[in-house]
FIPAVO-497359 format. One record per residue (C-alpha): residue number from 1; residue in one letter; chain; x, z, y. Coordinates in nm, 4 decimals, always signed. Each point is the difference from the previous one (the first is absolute). Layout:
BEGIN
gudren/vodo/nuse/xx/zz/yy
NUM/A/A/X/Z/Y .
...
! end
This chain:
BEGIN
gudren/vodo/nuse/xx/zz/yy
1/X/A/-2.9194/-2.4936/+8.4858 .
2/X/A/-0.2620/-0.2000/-0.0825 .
3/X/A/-0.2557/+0.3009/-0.1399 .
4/X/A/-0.0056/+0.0826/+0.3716 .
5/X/A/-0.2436/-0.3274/+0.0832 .
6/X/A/-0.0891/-0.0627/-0.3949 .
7/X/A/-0.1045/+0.2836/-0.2235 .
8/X/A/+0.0109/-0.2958/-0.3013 .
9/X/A/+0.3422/+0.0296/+0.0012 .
10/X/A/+0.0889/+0.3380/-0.1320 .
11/X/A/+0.0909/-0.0076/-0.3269 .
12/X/A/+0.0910/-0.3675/+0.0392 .
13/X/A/+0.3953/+0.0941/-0.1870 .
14/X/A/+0.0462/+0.1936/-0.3412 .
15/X/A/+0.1828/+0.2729/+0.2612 .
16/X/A/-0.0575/+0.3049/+0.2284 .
17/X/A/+0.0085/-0.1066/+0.3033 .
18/X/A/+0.0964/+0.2720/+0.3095 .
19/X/A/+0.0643/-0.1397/+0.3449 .
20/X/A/-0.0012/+0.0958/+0.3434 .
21/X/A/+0.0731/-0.1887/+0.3591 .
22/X/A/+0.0492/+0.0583/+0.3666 .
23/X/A/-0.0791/-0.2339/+0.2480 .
24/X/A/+0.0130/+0.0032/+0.4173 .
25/X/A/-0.1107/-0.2987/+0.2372 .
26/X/A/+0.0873/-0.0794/+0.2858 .
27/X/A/+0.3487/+0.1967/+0.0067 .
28/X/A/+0.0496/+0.1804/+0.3712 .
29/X/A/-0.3622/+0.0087/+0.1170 .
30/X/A/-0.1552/+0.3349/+0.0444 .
31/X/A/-0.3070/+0.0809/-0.2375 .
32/X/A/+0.1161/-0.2759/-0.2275 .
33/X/A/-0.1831/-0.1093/-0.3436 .
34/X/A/+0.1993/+0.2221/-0.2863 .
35/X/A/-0.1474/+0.0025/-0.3634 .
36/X/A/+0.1020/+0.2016/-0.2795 .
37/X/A/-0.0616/-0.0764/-0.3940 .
38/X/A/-0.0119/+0.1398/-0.3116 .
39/X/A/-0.1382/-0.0759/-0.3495 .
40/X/A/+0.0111/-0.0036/-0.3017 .
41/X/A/-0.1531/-0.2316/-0.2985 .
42/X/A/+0.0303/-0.0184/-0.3988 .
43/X/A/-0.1541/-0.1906/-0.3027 .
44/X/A/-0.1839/+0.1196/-0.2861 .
45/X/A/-0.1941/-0.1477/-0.3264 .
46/X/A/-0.3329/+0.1772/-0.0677 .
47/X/A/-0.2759/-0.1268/-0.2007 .
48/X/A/+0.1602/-0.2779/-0.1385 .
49/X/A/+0.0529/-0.1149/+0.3972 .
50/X/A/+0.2918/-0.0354/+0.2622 .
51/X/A/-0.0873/+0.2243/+0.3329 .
52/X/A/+0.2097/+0.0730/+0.2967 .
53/X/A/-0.0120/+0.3432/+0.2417 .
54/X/A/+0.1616/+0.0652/+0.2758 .
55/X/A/-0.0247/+0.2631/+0.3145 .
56/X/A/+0.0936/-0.0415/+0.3618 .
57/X/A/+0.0742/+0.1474/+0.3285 .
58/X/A/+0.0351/-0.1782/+0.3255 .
59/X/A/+0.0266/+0.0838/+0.3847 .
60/X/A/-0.0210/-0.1631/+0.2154 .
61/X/A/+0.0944/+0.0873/+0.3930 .
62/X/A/-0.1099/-0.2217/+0.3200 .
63/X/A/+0.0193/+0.1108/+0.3168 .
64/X/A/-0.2496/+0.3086/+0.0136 .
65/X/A/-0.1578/-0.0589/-0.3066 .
66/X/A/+0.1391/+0.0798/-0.3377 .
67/X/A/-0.1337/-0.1288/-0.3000 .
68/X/A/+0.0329/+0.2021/-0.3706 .
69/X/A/-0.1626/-0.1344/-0.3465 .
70/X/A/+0.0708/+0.1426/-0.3556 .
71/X/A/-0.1381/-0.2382/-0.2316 .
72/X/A/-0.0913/+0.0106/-0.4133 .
73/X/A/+0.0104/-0.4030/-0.1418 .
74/X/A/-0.1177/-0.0778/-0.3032 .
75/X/A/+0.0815/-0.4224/-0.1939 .
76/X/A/-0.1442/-0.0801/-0.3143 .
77/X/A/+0.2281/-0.2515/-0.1917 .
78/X/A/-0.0977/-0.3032/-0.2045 .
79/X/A/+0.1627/-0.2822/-0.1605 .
80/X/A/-0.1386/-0.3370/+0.1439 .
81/X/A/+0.1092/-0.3878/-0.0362 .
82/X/A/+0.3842/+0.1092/-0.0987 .
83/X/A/+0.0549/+0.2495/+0.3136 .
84/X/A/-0.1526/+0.3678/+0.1064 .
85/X/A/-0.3116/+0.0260/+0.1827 .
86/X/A/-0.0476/+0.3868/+0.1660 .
87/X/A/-0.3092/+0.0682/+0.2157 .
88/X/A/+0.0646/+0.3073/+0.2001 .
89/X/A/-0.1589/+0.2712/+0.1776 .
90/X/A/+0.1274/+0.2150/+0.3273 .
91/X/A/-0.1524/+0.3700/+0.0939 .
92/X/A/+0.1319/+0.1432/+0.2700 .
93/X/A/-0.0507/+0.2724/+0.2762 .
94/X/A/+0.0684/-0.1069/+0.3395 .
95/X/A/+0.1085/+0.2173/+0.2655 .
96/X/A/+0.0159/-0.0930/+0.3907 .
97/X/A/+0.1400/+0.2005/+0.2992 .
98/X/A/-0.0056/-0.0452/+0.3826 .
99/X/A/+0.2083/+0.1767/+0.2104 .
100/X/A/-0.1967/+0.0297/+0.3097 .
101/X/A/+0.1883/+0.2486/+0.1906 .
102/X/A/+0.2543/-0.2722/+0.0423 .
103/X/A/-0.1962/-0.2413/+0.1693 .
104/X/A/+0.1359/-0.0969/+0.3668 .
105/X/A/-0.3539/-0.0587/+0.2117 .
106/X/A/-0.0713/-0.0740/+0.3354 .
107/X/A/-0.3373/+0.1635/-0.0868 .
108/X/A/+0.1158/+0.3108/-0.2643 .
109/X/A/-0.3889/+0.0642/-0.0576 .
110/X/A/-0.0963/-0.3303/-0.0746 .
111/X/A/-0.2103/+0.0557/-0.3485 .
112/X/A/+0.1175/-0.2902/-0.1276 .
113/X/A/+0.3111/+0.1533/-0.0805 .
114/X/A/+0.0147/+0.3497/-0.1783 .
115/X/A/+0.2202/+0.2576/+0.1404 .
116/X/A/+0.1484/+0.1871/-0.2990 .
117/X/A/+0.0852/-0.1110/-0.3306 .
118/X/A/-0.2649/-0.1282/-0.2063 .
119/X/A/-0.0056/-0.0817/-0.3669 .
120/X/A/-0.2442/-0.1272/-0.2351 .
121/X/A/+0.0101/-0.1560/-0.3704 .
122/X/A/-0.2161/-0.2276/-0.1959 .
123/X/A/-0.0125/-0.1739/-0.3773 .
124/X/A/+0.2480/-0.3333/-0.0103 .
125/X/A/-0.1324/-0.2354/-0.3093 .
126/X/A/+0.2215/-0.3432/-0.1257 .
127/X/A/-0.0606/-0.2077/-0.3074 .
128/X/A/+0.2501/-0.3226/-0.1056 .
129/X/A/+0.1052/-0.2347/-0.2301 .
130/X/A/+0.3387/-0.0561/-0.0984 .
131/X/A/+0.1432/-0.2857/-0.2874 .
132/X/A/+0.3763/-0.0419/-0.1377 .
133/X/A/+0.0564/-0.2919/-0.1777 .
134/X/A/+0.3633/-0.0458/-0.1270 .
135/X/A/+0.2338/-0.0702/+0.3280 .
136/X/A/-0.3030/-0.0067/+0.2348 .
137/X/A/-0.2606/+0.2324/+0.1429 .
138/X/A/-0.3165/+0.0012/+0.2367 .
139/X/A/-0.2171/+0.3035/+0.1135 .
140/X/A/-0.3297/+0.0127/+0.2247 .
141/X/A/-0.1208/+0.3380/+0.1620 .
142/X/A/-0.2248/+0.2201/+0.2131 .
143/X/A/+0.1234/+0.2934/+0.1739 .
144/X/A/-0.2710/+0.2409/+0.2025 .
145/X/A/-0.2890/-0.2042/-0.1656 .
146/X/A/-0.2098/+0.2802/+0.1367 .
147/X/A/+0.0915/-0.0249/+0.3422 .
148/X/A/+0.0760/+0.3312/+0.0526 .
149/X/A/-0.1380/+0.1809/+0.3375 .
150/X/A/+0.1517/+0.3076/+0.0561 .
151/X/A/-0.0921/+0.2117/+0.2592 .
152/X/A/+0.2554/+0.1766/+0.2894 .
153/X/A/-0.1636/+0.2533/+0.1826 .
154/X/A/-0.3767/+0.0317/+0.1021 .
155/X/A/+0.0558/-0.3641/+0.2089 .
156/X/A/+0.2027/-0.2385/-0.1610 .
157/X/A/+0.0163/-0.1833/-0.3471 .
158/X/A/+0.2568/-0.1778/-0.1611 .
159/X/A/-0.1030/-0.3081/-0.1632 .
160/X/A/+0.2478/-0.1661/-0.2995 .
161/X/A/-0.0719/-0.3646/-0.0803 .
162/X/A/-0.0039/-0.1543/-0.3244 .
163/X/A/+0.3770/-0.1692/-0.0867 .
164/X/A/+0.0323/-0.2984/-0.2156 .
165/X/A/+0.3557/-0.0333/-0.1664 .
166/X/A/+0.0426/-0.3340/-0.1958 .
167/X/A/+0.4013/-0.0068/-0.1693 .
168/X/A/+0.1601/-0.2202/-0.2288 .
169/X/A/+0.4334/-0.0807/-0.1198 .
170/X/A/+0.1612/-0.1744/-0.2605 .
171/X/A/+0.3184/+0.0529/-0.1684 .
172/X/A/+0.2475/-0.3282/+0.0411 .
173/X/A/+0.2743/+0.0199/-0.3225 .
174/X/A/+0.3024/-0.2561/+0.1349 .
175/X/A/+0.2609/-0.1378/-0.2123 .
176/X/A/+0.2595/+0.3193/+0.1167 .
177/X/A/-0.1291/+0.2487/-0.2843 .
178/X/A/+0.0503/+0.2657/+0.2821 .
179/X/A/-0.2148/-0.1223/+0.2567 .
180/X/A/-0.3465/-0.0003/+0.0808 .
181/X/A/-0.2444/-0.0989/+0.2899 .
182/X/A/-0.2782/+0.1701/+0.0885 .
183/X/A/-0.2589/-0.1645/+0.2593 .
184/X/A/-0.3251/+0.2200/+0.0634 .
185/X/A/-0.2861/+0.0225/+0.2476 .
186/X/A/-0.1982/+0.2748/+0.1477 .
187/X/A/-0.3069/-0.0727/+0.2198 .
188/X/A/-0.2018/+0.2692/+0.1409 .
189/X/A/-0.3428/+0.0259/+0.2911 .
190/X/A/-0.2403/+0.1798/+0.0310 .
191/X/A/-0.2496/-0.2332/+0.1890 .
192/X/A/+0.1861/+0.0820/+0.3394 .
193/X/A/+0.3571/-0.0788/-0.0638 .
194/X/A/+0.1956/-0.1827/-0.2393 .
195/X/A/+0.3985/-0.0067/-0.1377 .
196/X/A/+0.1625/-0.1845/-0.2069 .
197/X/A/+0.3328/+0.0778/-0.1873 .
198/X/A/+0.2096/-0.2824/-0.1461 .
199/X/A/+0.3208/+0.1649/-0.1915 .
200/X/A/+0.2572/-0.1508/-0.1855 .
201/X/A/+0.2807/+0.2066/-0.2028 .
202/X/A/+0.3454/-0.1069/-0.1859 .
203/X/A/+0.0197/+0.2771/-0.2681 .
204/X/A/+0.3290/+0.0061/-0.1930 .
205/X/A/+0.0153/+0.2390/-0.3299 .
206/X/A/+0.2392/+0.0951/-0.2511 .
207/X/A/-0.0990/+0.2555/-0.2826 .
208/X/A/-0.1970/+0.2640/+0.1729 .
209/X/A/+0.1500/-0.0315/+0.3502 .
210/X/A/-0.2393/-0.2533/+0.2266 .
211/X/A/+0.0772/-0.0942/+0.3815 .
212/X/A/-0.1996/-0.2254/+0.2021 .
213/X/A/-0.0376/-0.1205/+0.3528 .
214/X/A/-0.2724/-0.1814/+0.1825 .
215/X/A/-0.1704/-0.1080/+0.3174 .
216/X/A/-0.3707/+0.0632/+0.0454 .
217/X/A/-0.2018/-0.2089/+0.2868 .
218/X/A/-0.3489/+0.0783/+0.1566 .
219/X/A/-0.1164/-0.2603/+0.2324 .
220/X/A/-0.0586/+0.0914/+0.3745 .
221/X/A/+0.1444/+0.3673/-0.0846 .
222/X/A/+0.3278/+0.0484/-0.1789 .
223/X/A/+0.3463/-0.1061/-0.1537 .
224/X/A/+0.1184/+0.2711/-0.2618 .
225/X/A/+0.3177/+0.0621/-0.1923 .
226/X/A/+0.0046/+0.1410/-0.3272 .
227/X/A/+0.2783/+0.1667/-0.2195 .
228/X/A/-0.0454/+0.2308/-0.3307 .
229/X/A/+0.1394/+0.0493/-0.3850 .
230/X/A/-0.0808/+0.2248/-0.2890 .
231/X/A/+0.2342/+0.2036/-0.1729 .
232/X/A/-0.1161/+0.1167/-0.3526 .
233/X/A/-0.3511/+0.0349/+0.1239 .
234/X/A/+0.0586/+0.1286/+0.3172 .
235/X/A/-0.1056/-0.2813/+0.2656 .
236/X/A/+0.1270/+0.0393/+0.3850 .
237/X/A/-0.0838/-0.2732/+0.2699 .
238/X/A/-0.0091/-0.0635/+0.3513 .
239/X/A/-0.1560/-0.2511/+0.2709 .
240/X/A/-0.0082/-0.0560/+0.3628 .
241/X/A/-0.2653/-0.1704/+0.1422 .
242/X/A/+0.0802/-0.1975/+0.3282 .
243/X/A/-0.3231/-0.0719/+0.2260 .
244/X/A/-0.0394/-0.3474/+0.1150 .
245/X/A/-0.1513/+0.0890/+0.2995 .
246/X/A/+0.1857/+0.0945/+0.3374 .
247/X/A/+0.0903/+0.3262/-0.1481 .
248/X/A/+0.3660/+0.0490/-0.0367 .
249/X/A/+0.1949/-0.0416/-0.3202 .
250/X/A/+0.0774/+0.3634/+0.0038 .
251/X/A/-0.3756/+0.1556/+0.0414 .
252/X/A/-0.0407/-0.1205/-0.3494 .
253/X/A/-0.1123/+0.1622/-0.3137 .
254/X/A/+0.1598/+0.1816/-0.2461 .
255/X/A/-0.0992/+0.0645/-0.3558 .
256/X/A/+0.1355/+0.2079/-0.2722 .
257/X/A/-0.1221/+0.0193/-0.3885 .
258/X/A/+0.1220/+0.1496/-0.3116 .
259/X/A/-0.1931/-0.0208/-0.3347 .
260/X/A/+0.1320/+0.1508/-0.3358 .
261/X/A/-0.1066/-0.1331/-0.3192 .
262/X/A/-0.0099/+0.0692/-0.3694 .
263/X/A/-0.1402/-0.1417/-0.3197 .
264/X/A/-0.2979/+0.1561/-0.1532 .
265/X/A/-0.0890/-0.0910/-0.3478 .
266/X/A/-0.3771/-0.1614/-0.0402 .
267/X/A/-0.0348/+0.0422/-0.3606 .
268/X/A/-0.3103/-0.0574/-0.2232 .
269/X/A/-0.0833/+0.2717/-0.2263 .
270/X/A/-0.0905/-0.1044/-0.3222 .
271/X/A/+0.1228/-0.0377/-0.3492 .
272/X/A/+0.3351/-0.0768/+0.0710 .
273/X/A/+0.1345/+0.2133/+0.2557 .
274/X/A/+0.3300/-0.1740/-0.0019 .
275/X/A/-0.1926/-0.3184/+0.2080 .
276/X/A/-0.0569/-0.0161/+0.3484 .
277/X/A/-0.1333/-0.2471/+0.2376 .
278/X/A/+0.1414/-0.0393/+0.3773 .
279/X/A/-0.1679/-0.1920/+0.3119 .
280/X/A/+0.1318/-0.3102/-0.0315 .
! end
């Protein structure tokens, strides 16, 4: 899912790419985080270039608040030093809520606190840059470059900071024609906090039919278990993520994804209208 942190990376396959995920944190506390996703991206050839476009839709639930963005992306496509360089663009709508009228006071008409529900929206921007070179890949971006401010009521803003993604795997071929390894990293702040996720996954495939399974590690914050395959272009996965901290191995996290996938044809029209050209 990376278009959901990059927008460089839609359009990054010659396929249609649908997928949607559920995740909850912190499993058996009340008002726990629970996000929802769906999107959608595709490739195209225009102009004698490679472009990517995808749409999104993400909320997001914590506690009182409950956050909702649909999202337009936008990668332009270019052929650099062997590999695929895409530059990317995110525009999105941002919508907040507060439930105020659940708010347990000693002091219900403290104004720092709103008693009904408020809601408010604003403009979410993102620009990144994301390169595939053979059996590796790297991306940098910038989501809520604006820093949004989005007012709840007469009396209170909400104020998004800037997030800076940096991500990067490579593809490990071993002598078992079946096998594969896949190490990647994800790093994320923004200027506040930081995580880091170090993941590792043993994919095995035959034909169309892939499985993996993997182990992903962020220092100071999380163990978390990963299982998945695709099945003729459907892809279903899985992962549990166990908190290092003195939460208990069952107050974990759960997440579900499944994508669907289908080649799309990225012809050049010219002369011969038998040729086409694919990302490589």
């Amino acid at each position: 899912m990376e278009p959901s942190f990059n927008p460089a990376a839609v359009g990054k396959e010659s396929k249609i790419n649908v997928t949607a995920a559920y995740a909850m944190a912190l499993t058996g506390f009340e008002n726990n985080p629970r996000t929802m996703y769906a999107g959608g991206d595709l490739p195209f050839f225009f102009l004698k270039s490679y472009h990517g476009v995808g749409v999104q839709f993400m909320s997001d639930d914590i506690g009182l608040f409950s956050h909702k963005k649909f999202a337009l992306q936008y990668a332009f496509r270019h052929k650099l030093f062997g590999g695929m360089l895409g530059a990317g663009i995110h525009l999105g709508l941002l919508s907040e809520n507060f439930d105020g009228s659940k708010v347990d006071t000693d002091m219900p008409d403290d104004p720092a606190f709103p008693s009904s529900e408020v809601t408010g929206t604003g403009l979410d921007l993102g620009a990144g840059l994301y390169y595939t070179h053979r059996n590796w890949y790297a991306g940098l971006s910038v989501m809520h470059i604006n820093g949004p401010e989005i007012e709840l009521g007469e009396r209170q803003n909400f104020k998004i900071d800037a997030a800076y993604y940096l991500t990067g795997g490579y593809n490990i071929k071993l002598r078992n024609p079946f096998l594969t390894i896949h190490p990647s990293l994800l790093a994320r702040t923004d200027g506040n906090a930081y995580r880091v996720d170090v993941s590792g996954r043993v994919k095995y495939t035959n034909d169309k039919k892939v499985m993996y399974a993997g182990l992903s590690y962020s220092p100071a914050n999380s163990v978390t278990v990963m299982i998945g395959g695709d099945f003729h272009g459907v892809s279903l996965g899985y992962s549990y993520e166990i908190y290092t901290s003195a939460i208990s191995i069952g107050n974990g996290g759960h997440e579900l994804f499944m994508s669907y996938r289908t080649d799309v044809n990225l012809g050049k029209k010219g002369r011969n209208k038998h040729k086409s050209v694919r990302i490589l």
